[in-house]
N, C-alpha and C positions, 0 to 999 in steps of 0.2 A: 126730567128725572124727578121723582117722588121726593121730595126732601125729609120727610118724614120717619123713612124707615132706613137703619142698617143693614147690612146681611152679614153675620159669620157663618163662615164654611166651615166646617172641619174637616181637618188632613186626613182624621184614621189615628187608629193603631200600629204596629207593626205589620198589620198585613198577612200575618203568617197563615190565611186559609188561601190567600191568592199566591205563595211563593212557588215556583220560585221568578212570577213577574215582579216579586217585590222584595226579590233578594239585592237589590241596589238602586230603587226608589221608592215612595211611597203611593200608597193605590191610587191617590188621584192624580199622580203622574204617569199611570198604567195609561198606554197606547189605546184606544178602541176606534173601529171605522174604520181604518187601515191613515189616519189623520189626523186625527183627534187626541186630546184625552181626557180621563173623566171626568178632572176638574174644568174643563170647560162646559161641562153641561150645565152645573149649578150657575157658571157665570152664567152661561146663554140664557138659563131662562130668566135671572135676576136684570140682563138688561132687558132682556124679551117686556120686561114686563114694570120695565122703567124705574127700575131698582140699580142706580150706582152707584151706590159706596160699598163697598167689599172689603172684609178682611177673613185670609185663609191662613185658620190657623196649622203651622207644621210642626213636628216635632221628629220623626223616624223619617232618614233618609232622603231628607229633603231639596239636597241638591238640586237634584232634574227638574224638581218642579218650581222650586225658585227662578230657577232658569224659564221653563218656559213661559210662569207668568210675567216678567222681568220682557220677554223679547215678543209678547203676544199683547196685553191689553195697555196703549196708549191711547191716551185719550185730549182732547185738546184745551187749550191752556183757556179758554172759558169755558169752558164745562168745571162743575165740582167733582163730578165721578173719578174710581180709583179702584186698584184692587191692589193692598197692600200686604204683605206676607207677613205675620206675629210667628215666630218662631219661639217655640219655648225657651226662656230665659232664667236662670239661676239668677233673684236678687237678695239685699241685704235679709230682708223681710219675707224673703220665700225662697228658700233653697232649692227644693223638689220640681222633677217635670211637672209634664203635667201627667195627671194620673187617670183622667178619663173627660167624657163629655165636658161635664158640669166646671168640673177644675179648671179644662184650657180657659173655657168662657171666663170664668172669674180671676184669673191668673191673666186675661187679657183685656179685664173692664177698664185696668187706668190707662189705657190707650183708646179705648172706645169712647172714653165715658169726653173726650173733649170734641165730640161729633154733636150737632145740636139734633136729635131725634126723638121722634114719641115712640119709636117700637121697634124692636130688633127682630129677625128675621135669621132662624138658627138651622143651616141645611149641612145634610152632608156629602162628601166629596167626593163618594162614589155609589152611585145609583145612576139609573138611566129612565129619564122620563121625560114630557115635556107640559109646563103648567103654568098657568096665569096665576104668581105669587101676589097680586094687585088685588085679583078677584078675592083670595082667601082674607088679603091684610082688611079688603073693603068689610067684608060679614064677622070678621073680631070686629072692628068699628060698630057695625050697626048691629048686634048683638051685645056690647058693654061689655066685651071679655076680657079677663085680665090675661090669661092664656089660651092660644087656637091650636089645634092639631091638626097635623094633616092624616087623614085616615083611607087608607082601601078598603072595597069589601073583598074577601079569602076565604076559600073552601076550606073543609076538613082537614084536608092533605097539609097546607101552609100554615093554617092557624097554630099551631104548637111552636111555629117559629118563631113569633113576634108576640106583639104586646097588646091584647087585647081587650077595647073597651064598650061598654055600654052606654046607651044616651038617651033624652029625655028632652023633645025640642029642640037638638041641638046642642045640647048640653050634656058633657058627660058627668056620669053617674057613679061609674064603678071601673075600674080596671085591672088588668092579672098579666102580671108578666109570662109570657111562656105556660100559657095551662095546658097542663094533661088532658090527653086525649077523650079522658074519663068525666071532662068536667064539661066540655065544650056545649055540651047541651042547654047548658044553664046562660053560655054565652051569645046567643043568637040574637043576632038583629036585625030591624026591618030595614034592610038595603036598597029598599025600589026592587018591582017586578023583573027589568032587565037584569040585574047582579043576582036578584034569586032563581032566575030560569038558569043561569050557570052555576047554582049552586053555591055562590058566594055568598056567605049566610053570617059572618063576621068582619068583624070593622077592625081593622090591624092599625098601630100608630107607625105611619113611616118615617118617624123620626124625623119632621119635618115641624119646626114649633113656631109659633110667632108668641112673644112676650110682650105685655105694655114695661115702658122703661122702667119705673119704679116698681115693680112688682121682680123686675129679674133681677134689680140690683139688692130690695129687700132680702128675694130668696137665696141668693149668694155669696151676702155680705153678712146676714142678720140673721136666720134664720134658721140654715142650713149652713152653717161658714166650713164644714165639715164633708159635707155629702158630693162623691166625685162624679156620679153618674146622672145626666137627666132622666131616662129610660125606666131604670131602677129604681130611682130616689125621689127627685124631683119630681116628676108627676104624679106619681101614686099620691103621695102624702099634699100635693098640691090641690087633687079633685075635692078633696074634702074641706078646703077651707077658700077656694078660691075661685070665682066662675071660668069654667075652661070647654072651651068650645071645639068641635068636632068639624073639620071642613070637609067633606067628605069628595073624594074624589075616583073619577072611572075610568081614565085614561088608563096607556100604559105606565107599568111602571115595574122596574125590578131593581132589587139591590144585589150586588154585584160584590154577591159576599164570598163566592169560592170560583175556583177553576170551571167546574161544569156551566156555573152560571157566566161566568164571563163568557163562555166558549159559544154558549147557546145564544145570550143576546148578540153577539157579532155575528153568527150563523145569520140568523133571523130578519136582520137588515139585507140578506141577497134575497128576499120573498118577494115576487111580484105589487105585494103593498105589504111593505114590513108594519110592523106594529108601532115599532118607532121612525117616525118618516123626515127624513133630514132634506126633503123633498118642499119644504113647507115654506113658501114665504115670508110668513109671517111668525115662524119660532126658529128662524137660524139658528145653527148651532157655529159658532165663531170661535176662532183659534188662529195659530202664530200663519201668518200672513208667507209662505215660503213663495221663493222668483224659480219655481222648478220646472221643465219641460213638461210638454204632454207626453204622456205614454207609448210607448209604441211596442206594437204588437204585429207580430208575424207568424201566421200557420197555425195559430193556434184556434182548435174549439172552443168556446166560451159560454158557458152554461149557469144562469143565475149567479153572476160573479162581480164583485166590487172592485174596481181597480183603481187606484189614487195615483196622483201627478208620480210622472218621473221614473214608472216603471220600463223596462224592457224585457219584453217577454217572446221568448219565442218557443214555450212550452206546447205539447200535441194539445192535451185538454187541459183546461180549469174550469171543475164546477162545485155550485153551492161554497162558496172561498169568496175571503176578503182578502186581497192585495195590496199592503202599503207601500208607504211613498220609496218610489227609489228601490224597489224591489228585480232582481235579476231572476229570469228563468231560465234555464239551458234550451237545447234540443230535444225532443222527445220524452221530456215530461209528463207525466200527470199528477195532480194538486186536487185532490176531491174533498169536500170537509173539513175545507182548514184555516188558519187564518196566520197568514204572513206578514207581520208585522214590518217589515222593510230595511234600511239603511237609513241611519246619519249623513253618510256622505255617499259619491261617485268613485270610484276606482277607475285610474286612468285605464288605458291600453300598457301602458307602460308599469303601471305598477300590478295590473293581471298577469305580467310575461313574468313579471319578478317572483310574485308569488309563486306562478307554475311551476317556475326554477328552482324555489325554493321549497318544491315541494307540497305547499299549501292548496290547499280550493281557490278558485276566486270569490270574490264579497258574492253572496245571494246563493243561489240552487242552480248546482250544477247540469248535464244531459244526463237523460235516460233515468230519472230517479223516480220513485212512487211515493208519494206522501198522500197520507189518509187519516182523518181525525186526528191534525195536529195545531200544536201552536208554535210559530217558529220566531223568537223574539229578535231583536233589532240585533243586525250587525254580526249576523252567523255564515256560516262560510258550509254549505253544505256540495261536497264533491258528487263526481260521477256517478251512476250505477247505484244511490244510496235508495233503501227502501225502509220508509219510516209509517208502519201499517198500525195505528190503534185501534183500539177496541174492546170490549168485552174481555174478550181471551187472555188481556194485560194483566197484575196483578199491581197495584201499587206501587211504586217502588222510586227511589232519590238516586239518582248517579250521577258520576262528576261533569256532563254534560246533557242531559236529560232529565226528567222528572217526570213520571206516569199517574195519573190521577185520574180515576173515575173513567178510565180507559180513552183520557185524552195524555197525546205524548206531549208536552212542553220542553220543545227544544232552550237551553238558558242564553241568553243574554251572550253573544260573540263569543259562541262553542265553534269549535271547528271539527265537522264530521269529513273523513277522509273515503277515498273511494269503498266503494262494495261494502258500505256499512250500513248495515241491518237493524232495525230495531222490531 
């Protein structure tokens, strides 16, 4: 393990463009792969790349993912590596949450600051990508940088979404948060031949930073004791007095900032060679370690589709879907477009009679149901005969067991849809 470097994650915000997955956790405790979640991806790649010491910081709804780092990353009593949870804390001396990027980080230096390290390593907790953080920390090194970012190149269409900057060597130059569409002209950079044959003609920051230590404790302590956002604040006003280096990267990568994009990067992983390939040797993506059966599957067609330990399935078809753990399909199903986030636990025999009896669904998807462009979050009880068809034709709209966005349905968190119900 590198002993050099820290890694802080950050938890997020409230979450509220992915709710309602994150109306009772926070986003990097949001499910993805049908096993996963997405706080495990920044660990994976921080060990990928022999980066252990970790701390993630929480603040909104943090429960689940306390828990799941808590029952997922042990490590052994010689090794130093850890992934410890900072949770925002009201002290003498600092009342307030935290109020953005910048703040948790310095609201959590007197915990950090007793790690012996030369550079800290600032990711966030829900994106999806896979990347050698060793290669980036190596070129701050041999570059003399006090600050590195991690940067894509982005067509037309994205750039108005991120932060855009210019560079000189390696070195950036100038940057704009969010510029107009009317400005982007001025923001063009030379990407390499392959990013400009796609059109990728600017360098967006993915909010991916490496700091040398005295330089982030200066700008947090001394400088800026004020300023809550890196994005915002921090860097802009950082280019101009500080060498800050550009790392530029080509891989996949998306941040996994609303419903459509969640919905798409899980789609995307049933692709004959997804983009993001959990296939890899040597970039594991690692998570909580479950003792769950193999799947089993009966009669069903199966067409580009992800299925995780522990399912039973004996639906007609499932295609282009991701299956999580522990997922029940009825009879006579079909599942096209979607992704099934799974069960917590098993429901006896005994406790499906009860439910019956009592009226209820059994845990999972019942027969003969149609699901299309959905997401059906953990622990839902979806009955017989139910036909759940998104798309286009939807309008928006929040109900006390559904959520429709961008013409995907989001079933909530252990809704119970009862037979012959429609959406």
């Amino acid at each position: 393990m590198k002993r050099e470097v820290v890694a802080i994650i950050l938890g997020g915000g409230a979450g509220s463009r992915l709710y309602p997955l994150t109306a009772t956790r926070s986003k990097p405790a949001v499910p993805i792969a049908g096993k996963y979640r997405l706080v495990d991806i920044p660990i994976s790649n921080c060990l990928n790349s022999g980066i252990g010491r970790m701390y993630v910081l929480t603040q909104f709804n943090s429960a689940s993912l306390n828990k799941h780092i808590k029952n997922t990353y042990h490590f052994s009593a010689f090794s130093s590596a850890f992934v410890d949870i900072l949770a925002a804390e009201q002290t003498p001396d600092n009342p307030t949450w935290f109020q953005g990027t910048a703040d948790a980080v310095r609201q959590s230096l007197r915990h950090i600051e007793q790690q012996d390290f030369d550079y800290v390593l600032i990711l966030s907790g829900d994106q999806l990508y896979q990347m050698d953080f060793q290669d980036m920390v190596d070129r701050h090194i041999d570059l003399n940088a006090d600050i590195s970012i991690a940067t894509i190149p982005v067509g037309d269409r994205e750039a108005p979404e991120f932060g855009i900057l210019k560079t000189t060597e390696g070195i950036i130059t100038s940057f704009v948060e969010k510029p107009s569409k009317d400005i982007l002209a001025d923001w063009v950079s030379d990407t390499g031949p392959e990013m400009q044959a796609m059109s990728r003609n600017y360098l967006a920051s993915m909010g991916i930073y490496i700091f040398s230590r005295k330089i982030l404790f200066d700008l947090l302590q001394d400088i800026h004791p004020d300023a809550t956002d890196f994005g915002k604040e921090i860097i802009p006003s950082s280019i101009k007095e500080y060498k800050v280096a550009s790392y530029q990267y080509d891989g996949y990568w998306t941040d996994i900032g609303n419903i459509y994009s969640f919905f798409e990067a899980n789609l995307a992983l049933t692709q004959d060679i997804p983009p993001f390939n959990l296939f890899d040797n040597s970039k594991s993506v690692y998570t909580r370690a479950r003792m769950l059966p193999p799947a089993k599957i009966s009669g069903t067609t199966l067409e580009k589709t992800i299925i995780a330990e522990g399912c039973i399935i004996n639906a007609s078809r499932v295609e282009n879907s991701v299956i999580g753990i522990r997922t029940r399909i009825g009879y006579g199903t079909t599942v096209v477009s979607s992704y099934i986030m799974g069960s917590d636990y098993f429901e006896t025999l005994e406790e499906m009679n009860n439910s019956v009896s009592r009226g209820l669904p059994k845990l999972g998807i019942g027969e003969r149901c149609y699901i299309r462009n959905a997401i059906i979050d953990k622990n839902c009880r979806i009955g017989n005969d139910v036909r759940i068809n998104g798309g286009s034709h939807l309008a928006n709209a929040d109900h006390s067991h559904y959520t429709v966005k961008d013409g995907i349905i989001v079933i909530k968190k252990g809704a119970i849809l009862p037979d012959g119900f429609v959406i």
